[in-house]
NUKOL-910910 format. One line per 2 residues: their letters; for each residue x, y, z of N, C-alpha, C, CB. Coordinates in steps of 0.001 Angstrom, whole numbers. Atoms other than C-alpha are relative to their C-alpha. Glycine has a CB too. Example, Ala and Ser with C-alpha at 12.3 -4.5 7.8 and 13.67 -1.06 7.14 Angstrom:
as = 890 -1190 0 12300 -4500 7800 900 1200 0 -992 27 1246 ~ -820 -1190 -60 13670 -1060 7140 -770 1090 730 414 462 -1415 $
This chain:
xx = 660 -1147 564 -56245 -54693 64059 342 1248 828 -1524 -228 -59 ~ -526 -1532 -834 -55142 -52098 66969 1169 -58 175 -518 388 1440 $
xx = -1068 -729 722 -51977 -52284 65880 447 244 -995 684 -148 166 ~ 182 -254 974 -52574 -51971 62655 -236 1715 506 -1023 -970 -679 $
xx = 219 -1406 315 -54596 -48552 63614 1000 1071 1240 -1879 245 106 ~ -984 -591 -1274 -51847 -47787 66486 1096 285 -818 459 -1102 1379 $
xx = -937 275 1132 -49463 -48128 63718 -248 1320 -926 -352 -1541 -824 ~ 552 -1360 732 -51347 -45724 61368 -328 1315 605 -1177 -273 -580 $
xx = 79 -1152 -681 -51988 -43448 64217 1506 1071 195 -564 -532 1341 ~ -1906 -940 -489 -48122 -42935 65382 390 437 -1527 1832 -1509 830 $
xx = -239 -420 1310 -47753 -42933 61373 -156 1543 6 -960 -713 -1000 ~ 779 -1431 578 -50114 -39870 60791 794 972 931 -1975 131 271 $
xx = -179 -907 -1382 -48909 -38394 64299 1840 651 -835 72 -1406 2141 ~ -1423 -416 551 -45225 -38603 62521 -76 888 -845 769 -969 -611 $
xx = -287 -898 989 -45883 -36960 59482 -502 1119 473 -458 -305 -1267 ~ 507 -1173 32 -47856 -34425 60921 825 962 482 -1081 18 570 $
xx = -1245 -1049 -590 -44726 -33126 63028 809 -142 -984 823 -320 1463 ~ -1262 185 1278 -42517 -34066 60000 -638 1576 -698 -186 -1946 -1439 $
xx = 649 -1061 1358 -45077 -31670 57836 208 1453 951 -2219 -377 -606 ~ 279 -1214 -950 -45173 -29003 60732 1282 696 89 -530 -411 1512 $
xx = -1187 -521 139 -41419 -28699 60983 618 -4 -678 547 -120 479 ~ -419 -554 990 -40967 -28459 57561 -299 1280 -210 -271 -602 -859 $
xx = 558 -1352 308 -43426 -25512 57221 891 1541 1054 -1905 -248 456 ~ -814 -466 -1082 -41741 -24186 60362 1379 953 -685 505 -1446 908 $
xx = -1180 -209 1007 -38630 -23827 57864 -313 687 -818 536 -998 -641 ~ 144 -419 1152 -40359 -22458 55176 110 1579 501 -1325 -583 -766 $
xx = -297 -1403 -413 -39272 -18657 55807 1062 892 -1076 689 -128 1530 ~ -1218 -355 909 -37321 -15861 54061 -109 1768 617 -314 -373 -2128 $
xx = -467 -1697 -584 -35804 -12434 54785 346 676 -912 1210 233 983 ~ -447 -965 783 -34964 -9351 53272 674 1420 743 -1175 281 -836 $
xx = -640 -672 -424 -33290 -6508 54200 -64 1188 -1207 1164 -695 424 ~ 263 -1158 1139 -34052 -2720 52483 623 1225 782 -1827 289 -462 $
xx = -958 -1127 -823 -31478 94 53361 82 1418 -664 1615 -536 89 ~ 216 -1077 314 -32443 3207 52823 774 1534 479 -1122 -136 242 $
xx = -922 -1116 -165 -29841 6630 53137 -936 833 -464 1411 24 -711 ~ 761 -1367 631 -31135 9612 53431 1061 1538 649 -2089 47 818 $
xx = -896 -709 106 -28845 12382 53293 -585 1686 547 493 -260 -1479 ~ 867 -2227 -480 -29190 16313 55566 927 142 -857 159 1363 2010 $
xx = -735 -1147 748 -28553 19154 53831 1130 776 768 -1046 1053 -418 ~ -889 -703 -300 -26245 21774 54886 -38 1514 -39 806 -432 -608 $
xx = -113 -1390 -396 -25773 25135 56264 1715 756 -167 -553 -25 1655 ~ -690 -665 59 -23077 27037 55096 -146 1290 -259 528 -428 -469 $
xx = -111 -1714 819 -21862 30829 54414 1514 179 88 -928 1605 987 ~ -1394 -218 28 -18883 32852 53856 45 2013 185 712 -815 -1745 $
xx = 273 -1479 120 -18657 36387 54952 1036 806 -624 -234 576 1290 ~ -1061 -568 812 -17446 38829 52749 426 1510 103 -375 -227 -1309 $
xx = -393 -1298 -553 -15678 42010 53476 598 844 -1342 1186 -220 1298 ~ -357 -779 1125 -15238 44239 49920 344 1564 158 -1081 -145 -892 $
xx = 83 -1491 225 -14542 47953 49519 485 164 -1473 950 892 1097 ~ -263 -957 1567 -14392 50468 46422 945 967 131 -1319 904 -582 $
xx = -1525 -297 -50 -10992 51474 45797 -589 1372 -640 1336 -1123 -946 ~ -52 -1185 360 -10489 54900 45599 97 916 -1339 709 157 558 $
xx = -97 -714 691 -10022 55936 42491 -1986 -771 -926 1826 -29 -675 ~ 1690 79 712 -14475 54290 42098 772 -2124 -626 -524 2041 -2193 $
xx = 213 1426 758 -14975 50610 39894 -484 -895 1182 1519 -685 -777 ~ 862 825 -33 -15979 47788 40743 704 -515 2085 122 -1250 -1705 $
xx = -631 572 -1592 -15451 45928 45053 1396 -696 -104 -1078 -1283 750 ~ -1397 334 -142 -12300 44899 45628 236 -900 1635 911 1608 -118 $
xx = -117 301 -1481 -11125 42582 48972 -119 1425 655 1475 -793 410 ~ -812 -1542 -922 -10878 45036 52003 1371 -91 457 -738 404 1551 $
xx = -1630 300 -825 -7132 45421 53380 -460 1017 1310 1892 744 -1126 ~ -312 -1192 -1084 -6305 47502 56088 416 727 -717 911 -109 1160 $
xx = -147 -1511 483 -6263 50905 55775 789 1287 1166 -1731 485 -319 ~ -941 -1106 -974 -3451 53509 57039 -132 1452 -233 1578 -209 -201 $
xx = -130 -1562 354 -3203 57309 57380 -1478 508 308 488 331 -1752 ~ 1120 -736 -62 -6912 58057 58113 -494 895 736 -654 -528 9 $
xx = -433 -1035 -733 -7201 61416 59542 -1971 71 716 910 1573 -1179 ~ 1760 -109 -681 -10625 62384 62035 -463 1116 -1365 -220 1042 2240 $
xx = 1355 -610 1450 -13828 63373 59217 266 -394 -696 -333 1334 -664 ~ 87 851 981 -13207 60708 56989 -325 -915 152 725 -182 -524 $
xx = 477 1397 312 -14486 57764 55625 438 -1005 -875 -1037 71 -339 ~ -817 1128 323 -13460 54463 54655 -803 -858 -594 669 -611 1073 $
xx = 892 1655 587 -15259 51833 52204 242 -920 402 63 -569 -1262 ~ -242 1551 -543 -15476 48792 53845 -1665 -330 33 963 -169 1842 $
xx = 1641 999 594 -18790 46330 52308 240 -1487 1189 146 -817 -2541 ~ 11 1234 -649 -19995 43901 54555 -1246 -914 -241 148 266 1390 $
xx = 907 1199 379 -21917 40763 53418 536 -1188 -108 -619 136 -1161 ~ -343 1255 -13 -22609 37131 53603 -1149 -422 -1031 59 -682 1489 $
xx = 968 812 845 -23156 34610 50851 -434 -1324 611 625 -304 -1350 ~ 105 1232 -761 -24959 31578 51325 556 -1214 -1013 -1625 -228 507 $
xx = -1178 838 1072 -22280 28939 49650 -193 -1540 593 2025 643 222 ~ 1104 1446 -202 -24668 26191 51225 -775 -850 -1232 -1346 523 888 $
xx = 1034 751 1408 -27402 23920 49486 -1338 317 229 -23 -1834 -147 ~ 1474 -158 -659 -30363 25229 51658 -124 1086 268 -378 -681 1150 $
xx = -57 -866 -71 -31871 28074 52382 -49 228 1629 -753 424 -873 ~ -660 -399 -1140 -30562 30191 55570 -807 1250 509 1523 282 -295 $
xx = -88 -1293 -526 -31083 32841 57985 1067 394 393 -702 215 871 ~ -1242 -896 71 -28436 35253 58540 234 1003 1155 -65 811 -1268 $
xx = -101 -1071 -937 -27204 37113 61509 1104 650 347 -401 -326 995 ~ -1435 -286 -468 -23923 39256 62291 43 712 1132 798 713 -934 $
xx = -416 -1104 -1120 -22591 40485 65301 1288 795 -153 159 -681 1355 ~ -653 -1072 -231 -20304 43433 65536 654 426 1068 -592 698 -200 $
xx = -415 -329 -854 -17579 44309 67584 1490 658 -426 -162 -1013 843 ~ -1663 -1050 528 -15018 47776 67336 -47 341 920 301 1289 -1158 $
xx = -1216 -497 -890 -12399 48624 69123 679 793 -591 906 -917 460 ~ -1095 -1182 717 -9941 51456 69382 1140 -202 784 -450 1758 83 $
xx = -1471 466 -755 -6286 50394 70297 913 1703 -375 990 -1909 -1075 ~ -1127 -1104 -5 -4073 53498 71370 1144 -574 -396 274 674 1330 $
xx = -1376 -14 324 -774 53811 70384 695 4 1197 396 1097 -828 ~ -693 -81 -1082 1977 52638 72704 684 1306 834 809 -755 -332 $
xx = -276 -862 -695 2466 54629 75527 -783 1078 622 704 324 -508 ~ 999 -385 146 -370 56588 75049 -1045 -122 1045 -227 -413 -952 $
xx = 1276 9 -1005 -3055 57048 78145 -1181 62 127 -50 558 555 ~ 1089 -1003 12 -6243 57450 78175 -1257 -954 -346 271 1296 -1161 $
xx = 974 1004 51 -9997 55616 77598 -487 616 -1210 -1016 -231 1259 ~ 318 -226 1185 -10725 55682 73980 -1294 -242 -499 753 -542 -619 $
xx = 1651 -163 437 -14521 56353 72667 210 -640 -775 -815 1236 -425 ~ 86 678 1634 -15386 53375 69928 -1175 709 -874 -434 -1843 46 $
xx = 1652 -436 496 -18548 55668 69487 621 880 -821 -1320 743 1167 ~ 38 -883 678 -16388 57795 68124 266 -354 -1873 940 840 756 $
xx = -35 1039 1093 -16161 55156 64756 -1079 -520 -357 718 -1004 237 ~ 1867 624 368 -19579 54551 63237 153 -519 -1003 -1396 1050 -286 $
xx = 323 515 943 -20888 52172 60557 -1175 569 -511 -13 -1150 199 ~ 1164 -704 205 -23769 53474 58383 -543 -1490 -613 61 1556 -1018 $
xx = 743 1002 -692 -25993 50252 59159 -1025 116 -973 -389 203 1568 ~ 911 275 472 -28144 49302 56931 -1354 -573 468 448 -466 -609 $
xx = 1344 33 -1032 -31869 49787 58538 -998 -1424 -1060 -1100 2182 64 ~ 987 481 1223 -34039 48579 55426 127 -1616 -125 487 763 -1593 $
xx = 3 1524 76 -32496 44898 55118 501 -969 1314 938 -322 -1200 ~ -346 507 -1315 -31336 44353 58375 -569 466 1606 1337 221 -47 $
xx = 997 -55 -1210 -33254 44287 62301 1707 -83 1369 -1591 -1924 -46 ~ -984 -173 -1227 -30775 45171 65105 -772 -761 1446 286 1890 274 $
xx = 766 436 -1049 -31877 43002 68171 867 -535 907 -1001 -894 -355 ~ -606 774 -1339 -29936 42193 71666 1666 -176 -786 -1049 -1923 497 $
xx = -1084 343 494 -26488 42759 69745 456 -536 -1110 301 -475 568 ~ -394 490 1207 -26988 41119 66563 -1100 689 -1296 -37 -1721 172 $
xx = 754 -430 1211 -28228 42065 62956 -658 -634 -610 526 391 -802 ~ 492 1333 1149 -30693 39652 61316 -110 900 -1432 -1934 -907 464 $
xx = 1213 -497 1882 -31312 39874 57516 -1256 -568 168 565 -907 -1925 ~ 1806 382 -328 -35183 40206 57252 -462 -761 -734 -1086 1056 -114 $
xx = 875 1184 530 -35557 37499 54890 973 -1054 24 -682 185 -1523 ~ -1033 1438 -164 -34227 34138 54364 711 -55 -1190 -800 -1572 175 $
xx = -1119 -350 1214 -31021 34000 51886 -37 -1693 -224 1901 942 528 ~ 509 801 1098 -31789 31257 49015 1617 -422 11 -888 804 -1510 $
xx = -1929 -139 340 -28127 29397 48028 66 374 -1083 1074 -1328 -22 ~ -589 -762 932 -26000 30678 46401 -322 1772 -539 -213 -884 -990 $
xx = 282 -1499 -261 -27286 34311 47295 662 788 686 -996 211 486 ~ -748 -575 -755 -25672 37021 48864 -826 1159 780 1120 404 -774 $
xx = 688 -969 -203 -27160 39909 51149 451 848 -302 -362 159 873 ~ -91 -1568 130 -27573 43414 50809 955 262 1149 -1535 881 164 $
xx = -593 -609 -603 -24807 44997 52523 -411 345 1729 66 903 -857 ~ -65 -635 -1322 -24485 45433 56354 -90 1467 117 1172 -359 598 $
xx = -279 -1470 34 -22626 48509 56051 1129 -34 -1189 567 682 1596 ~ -491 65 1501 -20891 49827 53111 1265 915 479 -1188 712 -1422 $
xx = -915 -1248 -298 -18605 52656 55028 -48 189 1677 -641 1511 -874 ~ -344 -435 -1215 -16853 53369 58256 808 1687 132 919 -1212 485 $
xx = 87 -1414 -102 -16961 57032 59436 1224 577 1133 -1611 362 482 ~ -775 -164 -1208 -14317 58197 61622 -81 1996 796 1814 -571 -653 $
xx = 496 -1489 -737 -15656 61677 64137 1142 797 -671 24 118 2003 ~ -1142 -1378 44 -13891 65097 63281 -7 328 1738 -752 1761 -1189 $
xx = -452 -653 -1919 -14058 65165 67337 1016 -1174 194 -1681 -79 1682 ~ -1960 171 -437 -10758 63144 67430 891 309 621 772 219 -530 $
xx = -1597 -1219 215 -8291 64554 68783 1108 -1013 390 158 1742 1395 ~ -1151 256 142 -4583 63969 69876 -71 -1682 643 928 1190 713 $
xx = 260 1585 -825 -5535 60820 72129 445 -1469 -1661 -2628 -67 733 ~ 630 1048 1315 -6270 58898 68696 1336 29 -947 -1680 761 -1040 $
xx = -870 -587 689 -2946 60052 66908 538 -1412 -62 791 1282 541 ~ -1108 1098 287 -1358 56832 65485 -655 -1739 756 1757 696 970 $
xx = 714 1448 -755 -4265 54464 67027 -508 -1055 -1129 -1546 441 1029 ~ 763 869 1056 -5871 51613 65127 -1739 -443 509 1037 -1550 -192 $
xx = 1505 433 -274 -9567 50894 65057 -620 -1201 -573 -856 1006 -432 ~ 485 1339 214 -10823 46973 64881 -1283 437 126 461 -1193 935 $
xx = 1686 276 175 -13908 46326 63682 -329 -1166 -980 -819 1403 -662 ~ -195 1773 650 -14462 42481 63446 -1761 -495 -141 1105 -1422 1583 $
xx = 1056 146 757 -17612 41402 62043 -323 -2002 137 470 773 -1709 ~ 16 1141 -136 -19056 37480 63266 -1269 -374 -387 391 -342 1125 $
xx = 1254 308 487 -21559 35930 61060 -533 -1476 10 -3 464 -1266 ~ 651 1441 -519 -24201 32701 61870 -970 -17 -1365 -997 3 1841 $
xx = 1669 77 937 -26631 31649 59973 -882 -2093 501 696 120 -2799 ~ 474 1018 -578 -29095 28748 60868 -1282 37 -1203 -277 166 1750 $
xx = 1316 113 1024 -31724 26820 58703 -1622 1125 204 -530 -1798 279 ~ 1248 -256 142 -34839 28308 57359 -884 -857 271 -201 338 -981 $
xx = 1137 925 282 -36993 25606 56281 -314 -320 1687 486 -1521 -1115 ~ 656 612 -989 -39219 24459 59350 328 673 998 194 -1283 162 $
xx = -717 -485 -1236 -37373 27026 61542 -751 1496 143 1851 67 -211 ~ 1026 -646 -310 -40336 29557 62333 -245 1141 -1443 299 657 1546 $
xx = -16 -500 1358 -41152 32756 59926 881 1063 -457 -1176 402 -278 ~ -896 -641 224 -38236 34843 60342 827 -302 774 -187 1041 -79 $
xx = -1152 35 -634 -34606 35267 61339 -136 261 1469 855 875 -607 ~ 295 -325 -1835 -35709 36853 65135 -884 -1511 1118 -1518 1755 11 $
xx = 809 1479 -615 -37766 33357 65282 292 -1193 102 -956 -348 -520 ~ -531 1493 925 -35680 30709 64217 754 -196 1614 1403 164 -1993 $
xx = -1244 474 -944 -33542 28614 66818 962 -1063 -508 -540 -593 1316 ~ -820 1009 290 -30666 27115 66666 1447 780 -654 -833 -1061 -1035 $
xx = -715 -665 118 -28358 29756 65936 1596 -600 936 -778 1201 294 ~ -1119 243 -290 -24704 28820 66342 757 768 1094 511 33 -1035 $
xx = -1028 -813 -829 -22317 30258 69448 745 567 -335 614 -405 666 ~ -1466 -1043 737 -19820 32932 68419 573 486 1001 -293 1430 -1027 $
Protein backbone atom coordinates (compact mmCIF):
# COMPACT_ATOMS: atom_id res chain seq x y z
CA UNK A 1 0.00 0.00 0.00
CA UNK A 2 3.03 2.66 0.38
CA UNK A 3 4.02 1.92 -2.73
CA UNK A 4 1.07 2.03 -4.20
CA UNK A 5 0.69 5.77 -2.61
CA UNK A 6 4.64 6.39 -3.25
CA UNK A 7 3.82 5.46 -6.70
CA UNK A 8 0.84 7.89 -6.98
CA UNK A 9 2.79 10.48 -5.20
CA UNK A 10 6.02 10.53 -7.67
CA UNK A 11 3.00 10.12 -10.31
CA UNK A 12 1.18 13.43 -9.29
CA UNK A 13 4.74 15.02 -8.45
CA UNK A 14 5.48 14.12 -12.38
CA UNK A 15 2.66 15.56 -13.91
CA UNK A 16 2.68 18.48 -11.93
CA UNK A 17 6.25 19.49 -13.41
CA UNK A 18 5.10 17.98 -16.77
CA UNK A 19 1.87 20.51 -16.41
CA UNK A 20 4.19 23.41 -15.09
CA UNK A 21 6.61 23.20 -17.98
CA UNK A 22 4.12 23.06 -20.38
CA UNK A 23 2.43 26.29 -19.13
CA UNK A 24 5.98 27.63 -18.85
CA UNK A 25 5.81 27.31 -22.84
CA UNK A 26 2.63 28.67 -23.27
CA UNK A 27 3.83 32.31 -24.41
CA UNK A 28 3.61 34.63 -27.46
CA UNK A 29 5.14 37.85 -28.82
CA UNK A 30 4.45 40.63 -30.89
CA UNK A 31 6.23 43.28 -32.16
CA UNK A 32 4.44 46.96 -33.20
CA UNK A 33 6.70 49.44 -35.21
CA UNK A 34 5.74 52.60 -35.29
CA UNK A 35 7.57 55.63 -37.75
CA UNK A 36 7.08 58.78 -37.06
CA UNK A 37 8.36 61.17 -39.43
CA UNK A 38 10.04 65.29 -38.49
CA UNK A 39 9.05 67.84 -40.50
CA UNK A 40 11.30 70.19 -42.16
CA UNK A 41 12.74 73.56 -42.30
CA UNK A 42 13.41 74.94 -45.44
CA UNK A 43 13.63 78.44 -47.45
CA UNK A 44 14.96 79.95 -50.48
CA UNK A 45 16.03 83.50 -50.62
CA UNK A 46 15.00 85.53 -53.28
CA UNK A 47 16.67 88.47 -54.80
CA UNK A 48 14.09 90.29 -57.61
CA UNK A 49 14.22 93.81 -59.03
CA UNK A 50 11.84 95.99 -61.38
CA UNK A 51 13.36 96.43 -64.62
CA UNK A 52 13.54 99.72 -65.71
CA UNK A 53 11.33 100.39 -68.07
CA UNK A 54 8.36 99.38 -64.49
CA UNK A 55 6.24 95.62 -64.76
CA UNK A 56 6.29 93.06 -62.98
CA UNK A 57 10.06 91.54 -60.57
CA UNK A 58 12.37 90.13 -62.56
CA UNK A 59 15.73 87.98 -61.15
CA UNK A 60 18.35 90.63 -59.99
CA UNK A 61 21.68 90.59 -62.22
CA UNK A 62 24.38 92.77 -61.65
CA UNK A 63 24.20 96.09 -62.44
CA UNK A 64 26.91 98.36 -64.38
CA UNK A 65 27.38 102.10 -65.02
CA UNK A 66 25.79 103.44 -61.78
CA UNK A 67 26.82 106.92 -61.28
CA UNK A 68 26.82 108.59 -57.27
CA UNK A 69 22.66 109.78 -56.55
CA UNK A 70 21.20 106.86 -57.89
CA UNK A 71 19.31 104.02 -57.17
CA UNK A 72 19.09 100.53 -57.99
CA UNK A 73 16.01 97.98 -57.55
CA UNK A 74 17.17 95.16 -55.90
CA UNK A 75 13.94 93.08 -53.75
CA UNK A 76 15.01 91.06 -51.07
CA UNK A 77 12.92 88.14 -49.67
CA UNK A 78 12.61 84.68 -48.40
CA UNK A 79 10.04 82.03 -49.14
CA UNK A 80 9.32 79.34 -46.92
CA UNK A 81 9.51 76.20 -49.58
CA UNK A 82 9.34 73.98 -46.30
CA UNK A 83 6.29 71.98 -44.76
CA UNK A 84 6.31 73.90 -41.36
CA UNK A 85 6.04 76.98 -40.22
CA UNK A 86 9.41 79.17 -39.76
CA UNK A 87 11.09 82.07 -38.38
CA UNK A 88 13.13 84.12 -40.57
CA UNK A 89 16.27 86.04 -40.13
CA UNK A 90 18.87 87.75 -42.64
CA UNK A 91 22.10 89.04 -42.15
CA UNK A 92 23.68 91.63 -44.33
CA UNK A 93 26.95 92.29 -45.44
CA UNK A 94 28.31 95.31 -48.21
CA UNK A 95 31.31 95.93 -49.39
CA UNK A 96 33.01 98.39 -51.67
CA UNK A 97 35.89 96.90 -53.86
CA UNK A 98 38.10 99.73 -55.51
CA UNK A 99 39.26 99.48 -58.76
CA UNK A 100 42.75 98.13 -59.39
CA UNK A 101 45.34 100.28 -58.47
CA UNK A 102 43.30 102.58 -56.83
CA UNK A 103 44.22 103.70 -52.97
CA UNK A 104 42.36 104.56 -50.49
CA UNK A 105 39.66 103.24 -47.53
CA UNK A 106 36.31 103.08 -49.08
CA UNK A 107 33.01 104.17 -46.95
CA UNK A 108 30.26 101.12 -47.35
CA UNK A 109 28.06 103.79 -45.49
CA UNK A 110 28.26 105.45 -48.36
CA UNK A 111 25.65 102.52 -50.06
CA UNK A 112 22.40 102.28 -48.14
CA UNK A 113 19.43 99.88 -48.26
CA UNK A 114 15.99 101.38 -47.46
CA UNK A 115 15.26 98.60 -44.70
CA UNK A 116 12.18 97.77 -44.13
CA UNK A 117 11.28 98.93 -40.32
CA UNK A 118 7.47 97.78 -40.21
CA UNK A 119 8.09 93.90 -40.99
CA UNK A 120 11.40 93.49 -39.91
CA UNK A 121 13.43 94.05 -36.08
CA UNK A 122 17.17 94.82 -36.56
CA UNK A 123 18.96 93.12 -33.53
CA UNK A 124 22.92 92.36 -32.89
CA UNK A 125 23.41 92.24 -36.85
CA UNK A 126 20.53 90.41 -38.03
CA UNK A 127 16.90 91.20 -39.31
CA UNK A 128 14.09 89.03 -37.91
CA UNK A 129 10.66 88.99 -39.67
CA UNK A 130 8.16 89.86 -36.81
CA UNK A 131 6.00 87.03 -37.43
CA UNK A 132 6.32 83.48 -38.22
CA UNK A 133 6.22 82.66 -42.19
CA UNK A 134 3.41 79.80 -42.80
CA UNK A 135 4.76 77.35 -45.96
CA UNK A 136 4.72 78.16 -48.82
CA UNK A 137 4.72 82.01 -47.89
CA UNK A 138 6.98 84.59 -48.72
CA UNK A 139 7.98 87.85 -46.69
CA UNK A 140 7.50 91.34 -47.16
CA UNK A 141 10.54 92.65 -48.62
CA UNK A 142 13.83 93.38 -46.71
CA UNK A 143 14.72 96.12 -48.89
CA UNK A 144 13.39 96.90 -52.21
CA UNK A 145 16.33 99.53 -53.38
CA UNK A 146 19.97 100.27 -53.01
CA UNK A 147 20.91 104.00 -52.86
CA UNK A 148 24.25 104.96 -53.87
CA UNK A 149 25.53 108.81 -51.93
CA UNK A 150 25.93 111.85 -54.42
CA UNK A 151 29.10 112.31 -51.92
CA UNK A 152 31.10 109.85 -54.15
CA UNK A 153 33.67 111.00 -55.55
CA UNK A 154 36.73 109.99 -57.76
CA UNK A 155 37.95 107.23 -55.15
CA UNK A 156 34.72 105.13 -56.25
CA UNK A 157 35.26 105.63 -60.13
CA UNK A 158 35.00 102.10 -61.67
CA UNK A 159 34.50 100.32 -58.06
CA UNK A 160 31.98 97.57 -57.41
CA UNK A 161 29.73 97.39 -54.40
CA UNK A 162 28.80 93.69 -52.84
CA UNK A 163 26.00 93.39 -50.98
CA UNK A 164 25.43 89.66 -50.02
CA UNK A 165 22.43 88.93 -48.16
CA UNK A 166 22.51 85.38 -45.63
CA UNK A 167 19.23 84.02 -44.67
CA UNK A 168 18.28 81.29 -41.55
CA UNK A 169 15.30 80.43 -40.56
CA UNK A 170 14.53 78.01 -37.58
CA UNK A 171 11.21 76.30 -36.43
CA UNK A 172 8.30 78.09 -35.00
CA UNK A 173 6.13 75.64 -33.46
CA UNK A 174 7.27 75.11 -29.71
CA UNK A 175 10.16 77.57 -30.33
CA UNK A 176 9.08 80.57 -27.94
CA UNK A 177 6.70 83.62 -29.25
CA UNK A 178 8.79 85.29 -31.67
CA UNK A 179 11.74 85.27 -34.04
CA UNK A 180 14.17 87.34 -31.22
CA UNK A 181 13.03 84.20 -28.91
CA UNK A 182 13.37 81.20 -30.73
CA UNK A 183 16.70 79.06 -30.56
CA UNK A 184 18.26 77.15 -32.67
CA UNK A 185 19.07 79.36 -35.38
CA UNK A 186 21.54 77.94 -37.88
CA UNK A 187 25.48 79.30 -38.21
CA UNK A 188 26.16 81.48 -41.25
Amino acid sequence: MKRKLLAGALMAICLSVAAYGTVAYFTAEDTAQNVITAGNIQISLEETAIPSDGGDPVPFEDVTGVMPGAEVSKIVQVENTGDNTAFVRIRLEKEILLADGVEGEPDAGLVTMDINTQHWTEQEGYYYYNKPLAAGETTEPLFTAVSFSKDMGDLYQNSQAAITAYAGATQADNNGESALQAAGWPAE
